[in-house]
N, C-alpha and C positions, 0 to 999 in steps of 0.2 A: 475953389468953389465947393468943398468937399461938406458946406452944410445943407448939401442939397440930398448926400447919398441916407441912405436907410441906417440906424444904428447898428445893425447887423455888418456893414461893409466896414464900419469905421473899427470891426472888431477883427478883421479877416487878414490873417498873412497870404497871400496866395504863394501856389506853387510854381517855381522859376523853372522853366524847362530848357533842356540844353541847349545851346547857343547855336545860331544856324547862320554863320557870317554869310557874306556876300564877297566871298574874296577867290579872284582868279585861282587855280593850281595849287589850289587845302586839299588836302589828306584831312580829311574829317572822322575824326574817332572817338568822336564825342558822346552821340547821341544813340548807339547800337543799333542804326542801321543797318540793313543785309548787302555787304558791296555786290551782290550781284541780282541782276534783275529778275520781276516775276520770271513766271512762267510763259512761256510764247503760247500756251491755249490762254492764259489771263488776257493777254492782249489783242488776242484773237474775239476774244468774248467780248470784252469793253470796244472793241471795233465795230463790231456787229450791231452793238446797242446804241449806239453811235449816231442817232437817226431821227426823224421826228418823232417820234416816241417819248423823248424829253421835255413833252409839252404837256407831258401827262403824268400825276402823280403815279410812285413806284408804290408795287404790291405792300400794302401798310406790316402785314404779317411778316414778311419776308419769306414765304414758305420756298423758293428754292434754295434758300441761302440753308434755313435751318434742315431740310432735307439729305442735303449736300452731306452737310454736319453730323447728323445723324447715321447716315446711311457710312459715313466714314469708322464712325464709335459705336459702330452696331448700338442704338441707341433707339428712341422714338422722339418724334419732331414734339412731343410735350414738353422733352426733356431738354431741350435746347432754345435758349435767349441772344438773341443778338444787337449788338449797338453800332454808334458811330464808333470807332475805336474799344478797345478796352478798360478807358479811363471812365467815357460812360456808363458803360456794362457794370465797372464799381460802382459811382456814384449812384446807379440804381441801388445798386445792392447795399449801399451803406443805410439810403435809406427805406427798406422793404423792409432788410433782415438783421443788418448788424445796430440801430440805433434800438437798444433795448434798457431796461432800467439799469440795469449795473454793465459796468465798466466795459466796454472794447478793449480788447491785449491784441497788441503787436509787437514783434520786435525795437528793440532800442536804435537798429542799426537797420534801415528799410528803405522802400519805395517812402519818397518823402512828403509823395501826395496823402495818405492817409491821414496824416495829423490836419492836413486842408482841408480835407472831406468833413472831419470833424469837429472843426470849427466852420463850416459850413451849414453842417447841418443839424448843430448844436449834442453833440455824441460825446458822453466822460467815456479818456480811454485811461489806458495804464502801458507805459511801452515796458517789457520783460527785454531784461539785457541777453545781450548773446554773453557766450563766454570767451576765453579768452583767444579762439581758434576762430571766434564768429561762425562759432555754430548756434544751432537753434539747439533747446535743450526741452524735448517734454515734459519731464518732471515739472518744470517752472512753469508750464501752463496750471496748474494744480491747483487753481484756486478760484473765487466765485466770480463769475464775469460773464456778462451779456453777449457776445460773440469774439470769433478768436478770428485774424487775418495775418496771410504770411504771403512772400513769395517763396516762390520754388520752383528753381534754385533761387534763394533770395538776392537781394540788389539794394548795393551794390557791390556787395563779394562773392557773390557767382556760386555759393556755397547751398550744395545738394540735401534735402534732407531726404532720406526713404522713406516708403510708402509705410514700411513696420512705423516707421516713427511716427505717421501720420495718422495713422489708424489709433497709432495709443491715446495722441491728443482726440481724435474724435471718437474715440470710448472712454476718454475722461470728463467729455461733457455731451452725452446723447443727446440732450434738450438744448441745446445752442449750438448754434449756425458756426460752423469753421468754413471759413472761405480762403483757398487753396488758389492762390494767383501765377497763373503759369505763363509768363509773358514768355521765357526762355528754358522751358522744360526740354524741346526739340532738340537741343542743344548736347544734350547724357542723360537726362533724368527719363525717369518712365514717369508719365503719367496717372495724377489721379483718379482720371476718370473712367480708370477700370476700377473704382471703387463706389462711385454711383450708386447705383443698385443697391449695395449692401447698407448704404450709412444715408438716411435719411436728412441726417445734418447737414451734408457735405456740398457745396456751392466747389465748381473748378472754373475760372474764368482763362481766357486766353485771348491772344491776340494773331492779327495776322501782319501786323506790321513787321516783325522778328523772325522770324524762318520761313516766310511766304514772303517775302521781300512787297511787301503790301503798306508800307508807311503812310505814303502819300495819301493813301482810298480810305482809311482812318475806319474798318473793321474790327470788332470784335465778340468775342459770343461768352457766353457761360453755360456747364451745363450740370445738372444737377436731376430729382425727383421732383416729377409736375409739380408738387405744393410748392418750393422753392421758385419755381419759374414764374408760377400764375401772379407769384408776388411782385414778381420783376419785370412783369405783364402790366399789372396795375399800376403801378408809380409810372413805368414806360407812357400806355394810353392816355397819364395827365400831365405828363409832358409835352410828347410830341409822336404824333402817330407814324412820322416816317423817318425815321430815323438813317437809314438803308437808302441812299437812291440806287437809282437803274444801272447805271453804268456799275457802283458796287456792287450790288445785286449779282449782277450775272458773271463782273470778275471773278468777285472772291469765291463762288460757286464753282467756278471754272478752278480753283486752283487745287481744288481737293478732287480735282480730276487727273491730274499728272501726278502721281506718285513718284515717279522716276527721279525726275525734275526736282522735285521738293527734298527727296531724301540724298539727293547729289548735293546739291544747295549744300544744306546742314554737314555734311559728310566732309566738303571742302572746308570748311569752319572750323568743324572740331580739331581736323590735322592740321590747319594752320595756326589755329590754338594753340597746341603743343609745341608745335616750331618755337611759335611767338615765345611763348612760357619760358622753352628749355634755353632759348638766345637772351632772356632778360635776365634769368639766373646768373647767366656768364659775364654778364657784365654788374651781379652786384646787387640785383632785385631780389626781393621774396617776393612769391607771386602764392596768393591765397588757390589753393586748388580750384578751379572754377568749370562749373557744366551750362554755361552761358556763353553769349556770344560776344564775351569780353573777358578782361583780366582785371583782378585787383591789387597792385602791386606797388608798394616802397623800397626804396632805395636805401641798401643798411649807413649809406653813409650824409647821402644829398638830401636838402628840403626839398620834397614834394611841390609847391605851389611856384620856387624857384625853376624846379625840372619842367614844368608846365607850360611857366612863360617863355623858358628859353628855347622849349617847341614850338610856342606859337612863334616866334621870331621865324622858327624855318618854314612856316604854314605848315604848322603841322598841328592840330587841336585834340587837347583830350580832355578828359573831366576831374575838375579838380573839387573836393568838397571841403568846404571849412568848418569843419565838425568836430565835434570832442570825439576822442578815437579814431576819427578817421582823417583826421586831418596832415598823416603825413603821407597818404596812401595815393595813386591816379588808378582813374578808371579808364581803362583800355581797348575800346572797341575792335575787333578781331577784323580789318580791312583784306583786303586780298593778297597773295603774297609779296605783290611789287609794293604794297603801302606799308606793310609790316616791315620788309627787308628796308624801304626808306624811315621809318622810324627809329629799329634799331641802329643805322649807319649814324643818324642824327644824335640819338642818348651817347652813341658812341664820341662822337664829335664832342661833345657838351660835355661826359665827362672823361676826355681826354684819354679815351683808351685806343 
């Protein structure tokens, strides 16, 4: 019945997001999930709010959320936008700041929603290849373009850029928007938004679904210089003024209350990472150096999409993409040691070592 939809959908690929079976005793390592739970003050908080009170529209501003946020990144609450997730927090921002008369640059090798935004929201982009390391390369930003969009550490190779490199791109175009997507920065990378302040250009988005083990509550913020935000204010208010409910409201609030807790999280990750890494070597992988809460890894000898299926046989799921370059590579979410040491016993099985 699809002559009923708008010409605009009959033009739309959408974005396919990782698969979420419904199958007893999976090892899920698909989606970058955080195997372990909020914080016990997150659930303390969302307990609390728990009550008739959800009969009642949440704070439309969000002001404890963005507070919270602030007061975390020595910041002011101008400076800080918040969404349902981070994918919104883009979507604002694709259309406030990066839909400009020439072209949008991203990577060739990325977050694969972007190119959906942009047929969404009718945006010419240009994707700039990584090189052969899949790294990002300043130099190749060099050229005349409407706003520049990356992650970092980009996705899905987990690969860090520094803040020196980011600064070059945003003093190679002062007058256009770099938007700096940090879903898995928490992971090795230092953040850009001890750079704020100085670079008027500069948009950092983040999420709390990924080192706050916050998936489910679908938070996210950006934070940037008030003219950036007010923009992302505007597009927000003619969407939808509550973005945020109550119970998110005062979780995610609460989670940049435990410091402890958060930096343990991340901590246990990173050194299972390693493990993960240094165990997939031994049996055969290159594993792209990675400061995410996953791995990017082929097999010098096995297909990729065959090593994939012959996991899910074990329940075990990871992400496979069928993509020019990247198509012999799996993406590997960082599970906890007993999901890791079960994945490796299984690669091991499969290829017969």
């Amino acid at each position: 019945m699809s002559q009923f939809w708008s010409q605009l959908v009959h033009t739309l690929t959408p974005y396919v997001p990782g698969e979420q079976p419904k199958v007893d005793n999976l090892i899920k390592l698909n989606t970058n999930e955080n195997p372990y739970p909020p914080s016990p003050k997150v659930l303390a908080a969302i307990a609390e709010q728990n009550n008739e009170k959800l009969k009642l529209y949440p704070d439309p501003n969000s002001d404890l959320l963005k507070q919270a946020i602030a007061d975390y990144h020595s910041l002011e609450t101008n400076q800080v936008f918040v969404g349902n997730g981070s994918d919104e927090v883009l979507a604002h921002a694709f259309q406030a700041l990066l839909k400009q008369d020439a072209p949008l640059l991203f990577p060739d090798i990325t977050y694969s929603f972007y190119p959906v935004y942009c047929g969404l929201y009718g945006i010419d982009y240009e994707t700039i290849p990584l090189n052969d390391q899949f790294e990002i390369q300043p130099a190749d930003y060099q050229q005349n373009c409407g706003a520049i969009i990356f992650p970092n550490p980009n996705a899905p190779t987990g690969r860090l850029l520094k803040l020196d490199a980011i600064k070059e791109i945003l003093e190679m175009h002062p007058n256009r928007v770099v938007l700096v997507d940090e879903a898995y920065i928490d992971f090795g990378g230092k953040s850009a938004i001890s750079l704020v302040n100085d670079y008027p250009n500069l948009l950092v988005a983040q999420t709390l679904s990924k080192s706050r083990s916050l998936a489910g509550m679908r938070v996210g913020f950006a934070v940037g210089q008030a003219h950036l935000i007010e923009a992302l204010e505007r597009v927000k208010n003619s969407f939808n003024s509550y973005p945020i409910d109550r119970l998110a409201l005062y979780g995610a609030s609460a989670s940049f209350k435990d410091e402890e807790y958060f930096q343990d999280c991340c901590q246990k990750i990173i050194s299972t990472r390693e493990t993960l890494t240094n165990a997939m070597k031994e049996i055969g992988f290159e594993v792209i150096p990675s400061a995410a809460n996953f791995v990017f890894a082929k097999h010098t000898t096995e297909d990729a999409e065959k090593l994939a299926m012959a996991l899910r046989e074990r329940k075990i799921i990871v992400r496979y993409f069928n993509k020019p370059r990247i198509d012999q590579y799996l993406r590997i979410t960082i599970g906890t040691d007993e999901e890791n040491n079960a994945l490796i016993a299984a690669l091991k099985e499969i290829l017969g070592k």
